[in-house]
mmCIF file of the C-alpha atoms, coordinates in Angstrom:
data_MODEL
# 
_entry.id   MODEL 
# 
loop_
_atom_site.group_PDB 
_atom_site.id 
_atom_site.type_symbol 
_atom_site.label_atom_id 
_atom_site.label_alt_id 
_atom_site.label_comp_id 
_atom_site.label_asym_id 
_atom_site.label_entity_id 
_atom_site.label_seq_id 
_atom_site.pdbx_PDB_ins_code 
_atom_site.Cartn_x 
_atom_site.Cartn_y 
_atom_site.Cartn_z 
_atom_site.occupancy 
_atom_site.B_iso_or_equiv 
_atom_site.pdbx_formal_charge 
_atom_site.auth_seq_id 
_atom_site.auth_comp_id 
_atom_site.auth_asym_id 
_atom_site.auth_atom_id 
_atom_site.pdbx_PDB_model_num 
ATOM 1   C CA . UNK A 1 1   ? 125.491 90.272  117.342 1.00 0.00 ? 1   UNK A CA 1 
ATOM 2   C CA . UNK A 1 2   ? 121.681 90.373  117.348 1.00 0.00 ? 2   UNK A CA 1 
ATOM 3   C CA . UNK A 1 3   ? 120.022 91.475  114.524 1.00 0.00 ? 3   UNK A CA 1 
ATOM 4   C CA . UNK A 1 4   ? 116.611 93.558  114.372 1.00 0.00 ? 4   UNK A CA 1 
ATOM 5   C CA . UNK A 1 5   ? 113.976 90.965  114.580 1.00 0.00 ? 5   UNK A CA 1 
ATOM 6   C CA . UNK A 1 6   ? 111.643 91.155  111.523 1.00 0.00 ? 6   UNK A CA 1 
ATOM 7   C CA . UNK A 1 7   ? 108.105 92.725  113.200 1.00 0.00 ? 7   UNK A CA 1 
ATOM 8   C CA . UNK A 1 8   ? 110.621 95.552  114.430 1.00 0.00 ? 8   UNK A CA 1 
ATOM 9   C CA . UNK A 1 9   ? 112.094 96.275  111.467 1.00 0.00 ? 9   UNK A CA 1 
ATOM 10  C CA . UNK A 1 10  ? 108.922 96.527  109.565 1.00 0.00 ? 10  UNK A CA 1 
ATOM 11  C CA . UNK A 1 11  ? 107.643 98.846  112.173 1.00 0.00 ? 11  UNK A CA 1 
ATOM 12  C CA . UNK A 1 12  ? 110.485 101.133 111.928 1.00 0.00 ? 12  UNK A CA 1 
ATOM 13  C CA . UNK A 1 13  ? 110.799 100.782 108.510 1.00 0.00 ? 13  UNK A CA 1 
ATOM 14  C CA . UNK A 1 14  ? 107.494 102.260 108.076 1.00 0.00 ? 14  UNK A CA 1 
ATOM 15  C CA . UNK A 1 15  ? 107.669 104.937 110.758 1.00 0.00 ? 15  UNK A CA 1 
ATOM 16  C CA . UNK A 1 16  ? 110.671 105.974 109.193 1.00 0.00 ? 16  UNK A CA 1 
ATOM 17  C CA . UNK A 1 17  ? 109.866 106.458 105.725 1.00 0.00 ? 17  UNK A CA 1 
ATOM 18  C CA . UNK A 1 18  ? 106.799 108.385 106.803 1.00 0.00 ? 18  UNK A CA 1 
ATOM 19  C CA . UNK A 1 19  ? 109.456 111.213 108.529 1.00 0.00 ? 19  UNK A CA 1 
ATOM 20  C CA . UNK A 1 20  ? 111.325 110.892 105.003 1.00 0.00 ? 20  UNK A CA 1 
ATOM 21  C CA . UNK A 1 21  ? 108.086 111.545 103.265 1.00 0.00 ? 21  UNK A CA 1 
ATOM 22  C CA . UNK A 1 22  ? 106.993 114.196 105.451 1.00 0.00 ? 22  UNK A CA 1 
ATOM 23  C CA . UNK A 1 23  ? 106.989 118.045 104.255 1.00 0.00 ? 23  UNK A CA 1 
ATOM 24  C CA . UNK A 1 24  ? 110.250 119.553 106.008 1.00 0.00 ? 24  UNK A CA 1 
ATOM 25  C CA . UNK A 1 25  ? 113.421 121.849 105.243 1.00 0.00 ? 25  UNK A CA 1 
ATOM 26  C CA . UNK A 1 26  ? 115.219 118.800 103.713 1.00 0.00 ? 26  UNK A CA 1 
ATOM 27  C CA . UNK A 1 27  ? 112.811 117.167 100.950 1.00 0.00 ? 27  UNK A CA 1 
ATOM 28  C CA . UNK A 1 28  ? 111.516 120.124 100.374 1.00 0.00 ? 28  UNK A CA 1 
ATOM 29  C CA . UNK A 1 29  ? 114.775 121.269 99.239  1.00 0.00 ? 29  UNK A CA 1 
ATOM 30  C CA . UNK A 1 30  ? 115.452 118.228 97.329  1.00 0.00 ? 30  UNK A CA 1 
ATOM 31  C CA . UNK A 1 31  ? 112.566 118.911 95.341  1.00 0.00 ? 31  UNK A CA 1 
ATOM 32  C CA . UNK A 1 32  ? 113.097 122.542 94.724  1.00 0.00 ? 32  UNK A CA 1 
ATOM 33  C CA . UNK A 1 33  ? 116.545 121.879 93.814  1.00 0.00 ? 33  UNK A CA 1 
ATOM 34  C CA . UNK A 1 34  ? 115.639 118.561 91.501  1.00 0.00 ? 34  UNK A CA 1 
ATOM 35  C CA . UNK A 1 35  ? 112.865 121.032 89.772  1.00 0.00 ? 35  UNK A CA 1 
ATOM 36  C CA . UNK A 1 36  ? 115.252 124.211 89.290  1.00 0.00 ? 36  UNK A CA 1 
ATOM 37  C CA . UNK A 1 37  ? 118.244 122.547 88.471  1.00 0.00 ? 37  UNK A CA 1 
ATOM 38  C CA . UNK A 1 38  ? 117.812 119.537 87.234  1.00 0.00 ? 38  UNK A CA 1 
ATOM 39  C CA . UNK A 1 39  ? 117.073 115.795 89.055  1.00 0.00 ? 39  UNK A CA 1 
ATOM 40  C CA . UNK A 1 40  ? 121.076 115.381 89.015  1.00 0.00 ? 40  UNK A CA 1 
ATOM 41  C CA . UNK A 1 41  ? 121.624 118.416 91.772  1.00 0.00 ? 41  UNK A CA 1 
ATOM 42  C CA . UNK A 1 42  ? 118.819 117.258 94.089  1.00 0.00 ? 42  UNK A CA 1 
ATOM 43  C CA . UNK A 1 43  ? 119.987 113.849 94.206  1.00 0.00 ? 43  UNK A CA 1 
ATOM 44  C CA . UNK A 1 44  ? 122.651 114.671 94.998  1.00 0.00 ? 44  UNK A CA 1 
ATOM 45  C CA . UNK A 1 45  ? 121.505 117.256 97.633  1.00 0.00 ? 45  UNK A CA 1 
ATOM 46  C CA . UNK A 1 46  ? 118.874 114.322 99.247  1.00 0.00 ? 46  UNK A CA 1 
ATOM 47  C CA . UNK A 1 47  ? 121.865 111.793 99.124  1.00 0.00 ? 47  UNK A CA 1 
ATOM 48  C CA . UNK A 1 48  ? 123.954 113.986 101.344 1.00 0.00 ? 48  UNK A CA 1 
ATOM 49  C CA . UNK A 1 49  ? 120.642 114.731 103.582 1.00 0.00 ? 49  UNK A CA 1 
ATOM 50  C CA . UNK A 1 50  ? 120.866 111.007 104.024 1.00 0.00 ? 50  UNK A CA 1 
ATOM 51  C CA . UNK A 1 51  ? 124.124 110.437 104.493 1.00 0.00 ? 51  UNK A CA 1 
ATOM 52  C CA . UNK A 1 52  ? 124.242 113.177 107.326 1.00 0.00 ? 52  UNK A CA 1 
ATOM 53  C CA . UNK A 1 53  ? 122.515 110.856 109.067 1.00 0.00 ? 53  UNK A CA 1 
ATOM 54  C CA . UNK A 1 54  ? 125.088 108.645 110.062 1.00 0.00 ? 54  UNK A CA 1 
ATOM 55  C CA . UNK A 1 55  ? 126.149 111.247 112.526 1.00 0.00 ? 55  UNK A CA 1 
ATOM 56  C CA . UNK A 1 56  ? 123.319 111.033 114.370 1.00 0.00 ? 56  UNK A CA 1 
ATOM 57  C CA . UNK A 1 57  ? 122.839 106.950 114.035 1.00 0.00 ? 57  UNK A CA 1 
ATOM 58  C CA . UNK A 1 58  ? 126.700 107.391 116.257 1.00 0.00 ? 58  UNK A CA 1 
ATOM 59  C CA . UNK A 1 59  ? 125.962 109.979 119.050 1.00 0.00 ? 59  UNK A CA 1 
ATOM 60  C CA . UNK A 1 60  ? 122.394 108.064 119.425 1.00 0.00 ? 60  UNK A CA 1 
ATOM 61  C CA . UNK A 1 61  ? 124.592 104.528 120.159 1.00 0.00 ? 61  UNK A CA 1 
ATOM 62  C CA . UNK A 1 62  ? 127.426 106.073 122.041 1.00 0.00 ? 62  UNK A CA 1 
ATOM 63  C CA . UNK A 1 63  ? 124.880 107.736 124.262 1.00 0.00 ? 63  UNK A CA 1 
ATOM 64  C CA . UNK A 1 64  ? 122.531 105.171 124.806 1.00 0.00 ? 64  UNK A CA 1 
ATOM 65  C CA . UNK A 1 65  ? 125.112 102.391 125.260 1.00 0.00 ? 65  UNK A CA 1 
ATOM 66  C CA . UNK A 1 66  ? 126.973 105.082 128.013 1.00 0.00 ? 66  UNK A CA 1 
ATOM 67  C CA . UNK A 1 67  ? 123.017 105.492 129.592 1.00 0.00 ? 67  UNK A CA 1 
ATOM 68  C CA . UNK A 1 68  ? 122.806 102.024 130.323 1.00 0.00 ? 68  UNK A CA 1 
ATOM 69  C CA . UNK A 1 69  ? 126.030 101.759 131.292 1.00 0.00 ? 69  UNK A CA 1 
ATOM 70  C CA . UNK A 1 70  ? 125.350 104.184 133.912 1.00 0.00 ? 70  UNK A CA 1 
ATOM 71  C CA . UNK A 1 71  ? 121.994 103.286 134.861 1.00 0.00 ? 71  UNK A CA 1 
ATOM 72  C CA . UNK A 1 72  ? 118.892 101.408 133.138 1.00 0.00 ? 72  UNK A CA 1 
ATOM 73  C CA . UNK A 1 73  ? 116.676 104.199 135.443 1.00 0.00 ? 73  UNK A CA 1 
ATOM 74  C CA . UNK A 1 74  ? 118.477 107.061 133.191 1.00 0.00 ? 74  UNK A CA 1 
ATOM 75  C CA . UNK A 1 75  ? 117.881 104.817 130.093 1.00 0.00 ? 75  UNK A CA 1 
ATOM 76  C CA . UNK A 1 76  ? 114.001 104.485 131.073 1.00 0.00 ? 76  UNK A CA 1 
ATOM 77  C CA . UNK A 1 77  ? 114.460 107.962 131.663 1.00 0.00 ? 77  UNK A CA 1 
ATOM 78  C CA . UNK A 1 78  ? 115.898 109.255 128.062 1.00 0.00 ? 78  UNK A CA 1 
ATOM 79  C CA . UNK A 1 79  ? 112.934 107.329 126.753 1.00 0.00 ? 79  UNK A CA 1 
ATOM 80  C CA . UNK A 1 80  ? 109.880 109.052 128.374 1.00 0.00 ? 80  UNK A CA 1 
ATOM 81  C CA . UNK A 1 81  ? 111.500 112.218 127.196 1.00 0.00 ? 81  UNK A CA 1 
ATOM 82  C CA . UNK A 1 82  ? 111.782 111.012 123.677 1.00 0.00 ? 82  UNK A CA 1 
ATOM 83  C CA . UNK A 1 83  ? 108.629 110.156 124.251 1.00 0.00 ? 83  UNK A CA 1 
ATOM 84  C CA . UNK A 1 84  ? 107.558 113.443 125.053 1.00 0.00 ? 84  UNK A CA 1 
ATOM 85  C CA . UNK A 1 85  ? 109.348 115.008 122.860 1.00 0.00 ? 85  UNK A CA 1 
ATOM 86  C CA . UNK A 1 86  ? 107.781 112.872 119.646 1.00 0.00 ? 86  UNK A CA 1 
ATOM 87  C CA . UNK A 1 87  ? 104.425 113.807 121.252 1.00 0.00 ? 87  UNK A CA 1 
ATOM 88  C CA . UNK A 1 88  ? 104.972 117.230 120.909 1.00 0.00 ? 88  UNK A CA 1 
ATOM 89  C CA . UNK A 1 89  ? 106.119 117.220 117.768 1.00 0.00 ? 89  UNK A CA 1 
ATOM 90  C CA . UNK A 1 90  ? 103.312 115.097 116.939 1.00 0.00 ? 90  UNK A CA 1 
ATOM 91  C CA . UNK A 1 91  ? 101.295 118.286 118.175 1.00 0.00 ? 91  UNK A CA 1 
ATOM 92  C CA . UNK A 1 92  ? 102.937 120.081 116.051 1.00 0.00 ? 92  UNK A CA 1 
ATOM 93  C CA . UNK A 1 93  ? 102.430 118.594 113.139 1.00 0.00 ? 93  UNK A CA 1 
ATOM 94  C CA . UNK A 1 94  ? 98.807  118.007 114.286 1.00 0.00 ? 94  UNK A CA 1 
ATOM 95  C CA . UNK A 1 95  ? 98.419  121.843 114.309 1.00 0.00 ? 95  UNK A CA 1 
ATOM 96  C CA . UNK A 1 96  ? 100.088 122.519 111.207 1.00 0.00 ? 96  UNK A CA 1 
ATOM 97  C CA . UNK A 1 97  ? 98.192  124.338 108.139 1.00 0.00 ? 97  UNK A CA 1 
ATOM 98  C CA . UNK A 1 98  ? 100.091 122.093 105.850 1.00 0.00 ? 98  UNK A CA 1 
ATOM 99  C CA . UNK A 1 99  ? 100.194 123.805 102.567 1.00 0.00 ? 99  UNK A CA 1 
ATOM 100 C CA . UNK A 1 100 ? 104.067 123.017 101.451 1.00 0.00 ? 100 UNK A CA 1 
ATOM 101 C CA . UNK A 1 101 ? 105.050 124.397 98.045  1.00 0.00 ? 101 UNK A CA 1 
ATOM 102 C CA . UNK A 1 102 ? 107.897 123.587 95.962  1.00 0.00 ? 102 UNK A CA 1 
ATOM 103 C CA . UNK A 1 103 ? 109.886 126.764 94.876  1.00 0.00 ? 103 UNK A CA 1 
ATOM 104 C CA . UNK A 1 104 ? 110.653 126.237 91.284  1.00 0.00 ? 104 UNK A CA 1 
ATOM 105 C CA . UNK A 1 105 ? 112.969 129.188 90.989  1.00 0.00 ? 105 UNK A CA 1 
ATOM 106 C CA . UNK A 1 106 ? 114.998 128.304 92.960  1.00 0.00 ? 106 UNK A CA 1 
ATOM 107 C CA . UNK A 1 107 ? 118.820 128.504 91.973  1.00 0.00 ? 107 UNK A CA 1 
ATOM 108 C CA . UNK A 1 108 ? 122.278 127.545 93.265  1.00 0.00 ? 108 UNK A CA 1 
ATOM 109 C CA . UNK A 1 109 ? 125.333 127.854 91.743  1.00 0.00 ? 109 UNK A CA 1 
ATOM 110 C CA . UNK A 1 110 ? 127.183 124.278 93.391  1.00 0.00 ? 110 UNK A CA 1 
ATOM 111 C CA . UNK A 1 111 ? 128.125 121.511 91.802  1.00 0.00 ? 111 UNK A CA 1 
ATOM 112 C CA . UNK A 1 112 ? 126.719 117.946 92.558  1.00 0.00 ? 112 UNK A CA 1 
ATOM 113 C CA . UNK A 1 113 ? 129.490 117.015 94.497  1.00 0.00 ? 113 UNK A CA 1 
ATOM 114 C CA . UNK A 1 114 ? 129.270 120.802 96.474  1.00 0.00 ? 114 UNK A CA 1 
ATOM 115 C CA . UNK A 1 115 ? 125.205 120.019 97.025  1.00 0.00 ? 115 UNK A CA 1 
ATOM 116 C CA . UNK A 1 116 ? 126.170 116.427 98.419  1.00 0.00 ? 116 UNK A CA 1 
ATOM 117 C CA . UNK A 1 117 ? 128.298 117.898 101.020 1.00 0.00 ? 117 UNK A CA 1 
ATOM 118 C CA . UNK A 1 118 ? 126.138 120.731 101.789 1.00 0.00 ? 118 UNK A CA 1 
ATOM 119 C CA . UNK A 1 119 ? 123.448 118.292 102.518 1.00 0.00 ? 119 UNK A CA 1 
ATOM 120 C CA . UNK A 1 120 ? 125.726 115.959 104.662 1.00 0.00 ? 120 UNK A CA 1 
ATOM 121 C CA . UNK A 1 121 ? 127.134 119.230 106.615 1.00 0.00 ? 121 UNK A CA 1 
ATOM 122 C CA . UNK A 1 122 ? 123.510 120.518 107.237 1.00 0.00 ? 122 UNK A CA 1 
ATOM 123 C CA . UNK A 1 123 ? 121.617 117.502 108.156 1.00 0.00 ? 123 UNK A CA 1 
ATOM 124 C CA . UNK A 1 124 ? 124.916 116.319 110.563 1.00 0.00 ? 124 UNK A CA 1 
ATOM 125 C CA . UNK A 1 125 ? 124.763 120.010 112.337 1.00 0.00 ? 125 UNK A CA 1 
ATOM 126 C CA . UNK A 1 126 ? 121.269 120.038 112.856 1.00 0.00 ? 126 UNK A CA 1 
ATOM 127 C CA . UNK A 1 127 ? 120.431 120.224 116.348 1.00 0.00 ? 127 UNK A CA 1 
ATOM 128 C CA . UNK A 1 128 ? 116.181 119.249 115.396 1.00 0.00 ? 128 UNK A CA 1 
ATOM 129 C CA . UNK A 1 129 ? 117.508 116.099 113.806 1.00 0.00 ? 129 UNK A CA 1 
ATOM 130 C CA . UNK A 1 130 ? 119.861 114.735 116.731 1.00 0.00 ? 130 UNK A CA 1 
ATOM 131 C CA . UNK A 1 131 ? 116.871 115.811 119.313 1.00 0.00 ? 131 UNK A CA 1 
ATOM 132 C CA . UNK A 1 132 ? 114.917 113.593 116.923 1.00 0.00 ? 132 UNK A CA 1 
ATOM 133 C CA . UNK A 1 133 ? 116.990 110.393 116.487 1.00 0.00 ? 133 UNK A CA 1 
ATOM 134 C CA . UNK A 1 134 ? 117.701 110.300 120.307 1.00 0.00 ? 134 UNK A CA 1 
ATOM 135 C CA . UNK A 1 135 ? 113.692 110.507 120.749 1.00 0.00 ? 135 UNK A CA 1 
ATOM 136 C CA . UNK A 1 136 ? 113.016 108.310 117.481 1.00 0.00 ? 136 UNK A CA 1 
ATOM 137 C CA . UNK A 1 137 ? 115.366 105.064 117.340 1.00 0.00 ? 137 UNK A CA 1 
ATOM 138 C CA . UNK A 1 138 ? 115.131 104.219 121.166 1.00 0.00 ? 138 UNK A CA 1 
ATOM 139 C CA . UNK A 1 139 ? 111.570 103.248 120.820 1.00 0.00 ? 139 UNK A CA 1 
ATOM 140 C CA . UNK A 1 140 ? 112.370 100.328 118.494 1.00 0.00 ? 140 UNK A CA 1 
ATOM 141 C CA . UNK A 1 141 ? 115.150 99.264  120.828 1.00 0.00 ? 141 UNK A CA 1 
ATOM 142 C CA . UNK A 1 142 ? 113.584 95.731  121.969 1.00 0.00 ? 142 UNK A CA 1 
ATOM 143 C CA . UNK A 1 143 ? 115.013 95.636  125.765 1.00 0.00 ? 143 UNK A CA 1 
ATOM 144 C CA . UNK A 1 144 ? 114.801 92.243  125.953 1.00 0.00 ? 144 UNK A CA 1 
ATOM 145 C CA . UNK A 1 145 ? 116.615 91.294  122.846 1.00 0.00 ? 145 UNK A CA 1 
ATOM 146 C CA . UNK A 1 146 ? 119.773 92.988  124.411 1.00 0.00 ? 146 UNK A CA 1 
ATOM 147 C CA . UNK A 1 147 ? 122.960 94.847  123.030 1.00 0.00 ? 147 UNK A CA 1 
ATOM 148 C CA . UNK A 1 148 ? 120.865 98.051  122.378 1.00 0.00 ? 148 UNK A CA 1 
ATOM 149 C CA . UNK A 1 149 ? 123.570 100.086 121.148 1.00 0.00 ? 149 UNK A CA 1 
ATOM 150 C CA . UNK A 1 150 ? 123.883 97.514  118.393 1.00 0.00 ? 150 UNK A CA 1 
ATOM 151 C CA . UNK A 1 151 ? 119.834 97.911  117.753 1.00 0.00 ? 151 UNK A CA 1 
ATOM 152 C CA . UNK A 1 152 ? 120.333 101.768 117.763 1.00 0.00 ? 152 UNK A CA 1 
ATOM 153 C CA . UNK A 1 153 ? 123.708 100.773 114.796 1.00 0.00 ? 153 UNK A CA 1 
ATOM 154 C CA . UNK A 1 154 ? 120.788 98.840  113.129 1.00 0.00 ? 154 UNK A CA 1 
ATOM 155 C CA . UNK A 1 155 ? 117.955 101.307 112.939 1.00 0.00 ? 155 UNK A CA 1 
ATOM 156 C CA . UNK A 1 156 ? 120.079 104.387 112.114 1.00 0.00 ? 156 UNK A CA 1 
ATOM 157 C CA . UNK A 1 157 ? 121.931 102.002 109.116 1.00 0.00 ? 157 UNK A CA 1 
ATOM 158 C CA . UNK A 1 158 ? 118.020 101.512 107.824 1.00 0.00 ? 158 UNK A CA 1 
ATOM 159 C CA . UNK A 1 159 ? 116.748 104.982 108.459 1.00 0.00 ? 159 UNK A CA 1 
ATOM 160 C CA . UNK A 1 160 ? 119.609 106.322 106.226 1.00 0.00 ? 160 UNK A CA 1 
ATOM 161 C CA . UNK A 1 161 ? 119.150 104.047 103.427 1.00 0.00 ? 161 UNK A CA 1 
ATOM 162 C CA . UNK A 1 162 ? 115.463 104.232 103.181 1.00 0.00 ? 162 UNK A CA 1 
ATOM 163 C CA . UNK A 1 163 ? 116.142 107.999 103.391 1.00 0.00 ? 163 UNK A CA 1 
ATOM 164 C CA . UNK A 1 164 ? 118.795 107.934 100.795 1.00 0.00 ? 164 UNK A CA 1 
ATOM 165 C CA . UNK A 1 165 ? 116.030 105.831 98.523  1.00 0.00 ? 165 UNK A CA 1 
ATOM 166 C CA . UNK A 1 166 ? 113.328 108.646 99.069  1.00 0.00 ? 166 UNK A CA 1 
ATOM 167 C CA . UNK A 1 167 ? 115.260 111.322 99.029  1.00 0.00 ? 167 UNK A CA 1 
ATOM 168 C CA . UNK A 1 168 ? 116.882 110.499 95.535  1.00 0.00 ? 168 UNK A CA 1 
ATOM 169 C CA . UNK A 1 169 ? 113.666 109.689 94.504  1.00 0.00 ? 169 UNK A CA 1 
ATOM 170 C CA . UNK A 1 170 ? 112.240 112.852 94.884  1.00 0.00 ? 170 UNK A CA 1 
ATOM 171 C CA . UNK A 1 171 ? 115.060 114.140 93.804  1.00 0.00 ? 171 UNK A CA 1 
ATOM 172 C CA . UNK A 1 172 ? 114.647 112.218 90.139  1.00 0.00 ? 172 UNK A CA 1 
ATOM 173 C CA . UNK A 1 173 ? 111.147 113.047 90.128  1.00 0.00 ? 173 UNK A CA 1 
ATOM 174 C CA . UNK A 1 174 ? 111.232 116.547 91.757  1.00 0.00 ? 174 UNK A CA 1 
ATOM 175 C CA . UNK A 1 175 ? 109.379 118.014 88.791  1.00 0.00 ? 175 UNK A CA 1 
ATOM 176 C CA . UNK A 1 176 ? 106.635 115.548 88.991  1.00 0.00 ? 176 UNK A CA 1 
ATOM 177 C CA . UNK A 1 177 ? 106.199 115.395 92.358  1.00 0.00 ? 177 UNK A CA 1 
ATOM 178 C CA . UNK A 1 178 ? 107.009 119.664 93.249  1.00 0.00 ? 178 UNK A CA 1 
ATOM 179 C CA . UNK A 1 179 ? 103.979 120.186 90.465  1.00 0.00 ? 179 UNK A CA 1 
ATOM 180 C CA . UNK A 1 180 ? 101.754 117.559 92.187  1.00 0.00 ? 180 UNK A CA 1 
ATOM 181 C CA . UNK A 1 181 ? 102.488 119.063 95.532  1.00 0.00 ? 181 UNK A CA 1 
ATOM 182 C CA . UNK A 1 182 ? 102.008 123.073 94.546  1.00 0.00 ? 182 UNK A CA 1 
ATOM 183 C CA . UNK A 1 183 ? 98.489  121.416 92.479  1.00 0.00 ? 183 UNK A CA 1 
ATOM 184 C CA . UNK A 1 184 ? 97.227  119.514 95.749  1.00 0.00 ? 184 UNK A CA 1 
ATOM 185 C CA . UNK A 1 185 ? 97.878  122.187 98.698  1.00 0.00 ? 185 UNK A CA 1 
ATOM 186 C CA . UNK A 1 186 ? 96.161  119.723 101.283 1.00 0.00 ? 186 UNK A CA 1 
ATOM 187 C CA . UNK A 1 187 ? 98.317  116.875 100.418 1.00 0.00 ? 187 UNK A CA 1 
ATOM 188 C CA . UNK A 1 188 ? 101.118 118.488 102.459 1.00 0.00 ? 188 UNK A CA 1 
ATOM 189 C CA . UNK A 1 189 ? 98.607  119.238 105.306 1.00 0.00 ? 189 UNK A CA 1 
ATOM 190 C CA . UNK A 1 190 ? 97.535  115.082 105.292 1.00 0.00 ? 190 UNK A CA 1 
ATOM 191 C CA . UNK A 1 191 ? 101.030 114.243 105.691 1.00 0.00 ? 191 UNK A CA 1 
ATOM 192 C CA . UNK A 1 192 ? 101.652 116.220 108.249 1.00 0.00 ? 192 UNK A CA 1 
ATOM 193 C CA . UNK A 1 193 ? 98.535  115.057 110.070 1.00 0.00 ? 193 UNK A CA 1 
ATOM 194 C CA . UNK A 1 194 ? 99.430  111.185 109.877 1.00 0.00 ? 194 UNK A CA 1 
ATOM 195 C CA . UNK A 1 195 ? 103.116 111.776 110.860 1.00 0.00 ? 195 UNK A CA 1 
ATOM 196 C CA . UNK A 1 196 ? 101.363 113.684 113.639 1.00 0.00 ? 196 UNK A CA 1 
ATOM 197 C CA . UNK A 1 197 ? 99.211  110.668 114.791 1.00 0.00 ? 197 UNK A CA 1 
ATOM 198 C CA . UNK A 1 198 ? 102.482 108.568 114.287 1.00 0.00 ? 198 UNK A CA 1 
ATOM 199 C CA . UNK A 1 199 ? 104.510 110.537 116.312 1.00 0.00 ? 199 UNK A CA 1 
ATOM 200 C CA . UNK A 1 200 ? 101.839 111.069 118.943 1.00 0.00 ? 200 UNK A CA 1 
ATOM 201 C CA . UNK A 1 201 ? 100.906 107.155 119.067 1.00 0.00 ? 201 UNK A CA 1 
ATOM 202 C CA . UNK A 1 202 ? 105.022 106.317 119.501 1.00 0.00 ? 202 UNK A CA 1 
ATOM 203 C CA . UNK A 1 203 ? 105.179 108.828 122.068 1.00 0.00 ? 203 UNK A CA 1 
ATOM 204 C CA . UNK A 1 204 ? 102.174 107.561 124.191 1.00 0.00 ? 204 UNK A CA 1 
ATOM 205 C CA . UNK A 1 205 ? 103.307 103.545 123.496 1.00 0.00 ? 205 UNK A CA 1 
ATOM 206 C CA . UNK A 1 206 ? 106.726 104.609 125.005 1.00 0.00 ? 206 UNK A CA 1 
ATOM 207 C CA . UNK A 1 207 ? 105.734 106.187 128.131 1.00 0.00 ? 207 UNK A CA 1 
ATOM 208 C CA . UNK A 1 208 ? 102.844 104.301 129.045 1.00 0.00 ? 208 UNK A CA 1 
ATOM 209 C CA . UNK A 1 209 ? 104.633 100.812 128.178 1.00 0.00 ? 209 UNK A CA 1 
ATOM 210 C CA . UNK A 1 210 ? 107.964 101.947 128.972 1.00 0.00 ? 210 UNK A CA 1 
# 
């Protein structure tokens, strides 16, 4: 089996943590939860986040690996849609106002263990998040390494454990970093702007290079 070769990994690795990192329903949850209820409840919220993820890591092989199967054109096709799908989010997020605030008040009566699999239920049903692995991981597939439904295994494996290691770290420090973010209103609004670039740049690379 091929593994991810190291420049790819390190590009994905990056891309990826800046999705973790930027303001959305999830970590923003994670950090309202962490700063309400204590750092215990939105680990254990931004661990289940994570491990939804998985999910989408196995409909983004099976259906890749059938695409080729089928036809390389449909392949080449999947990814100029990803492609414009990422640059439309990347307009988006380009767009946005930014200004993401941590609610402090906020209050749930579940357990850790109920929070985990609330996370892991909600992240796996998400309809945004499979649209955005099937547009996100394919771009790091190397063509020429081969086995992409392997790569596509690889990438979603390292997107949920990076996202696992943010998310649980804003979850321990979701009163540090929920005060810092409700302080600094425009932080929010630069994240959003560099994922934007990110997302615009992958987007563009994909269907110009193919």
């Amino acid at each position: 089996m091929t593994l991810l070769a190291p420049e790819q990994f390190a590009a994905f690795l990056a891309a990826a943590v800046l999705v973790s990192l930027s303001p959305g329903p999830d970590n923003l949850m994670v950090l309202s939860l962490g700063a309400a209820r204590g750092r215990l409840q939105g680990m254990a919220f931004g661990l289940g986040c994570a491990m939804g993820c998985l999910n989408h890591t196995l409909l983004a092989a099976v259906g890749v690996g059938a695409l080729i199967a089928a036809s390389p054109l449909a392949f080449t096709a999947l990814r100029v849609a990803g492609g414009l799908y990422l640059m439309r989010l990347g307009w988006l997020a380009l767009k946005s106002r930014g200004g993401a605030k941590v609610d402090t008040a906020a209050v749930a009566s579940e357990t850790p263990a109920q929070l985990f699999w609330r996370g892991v239920v909600a992240n796996a049903i998400n309809p945004k998040v499979v649209m955005l692995f099937l547009a996100f991981l394919p771009q790091f597939v190397d063509s020429t390494r081969g086995d992409a439904p392997w790569q596509i295994v690889q990438l979603g494996l390292t997107f949920t454990l990076q996202a696992a290691l943010v998310f649980g770290a804003l979850g321990w420090f979701a009163g540090h970093v929920g005060a810092w973010l409700n302080r600094h209103g425009n932080a929010g609004l630069w994240l959003d702007r560099t994922a934007g670039v990110i997302f615009v740049g992958l987007g563009l690379r994909l269907i110009v290079g193919g």
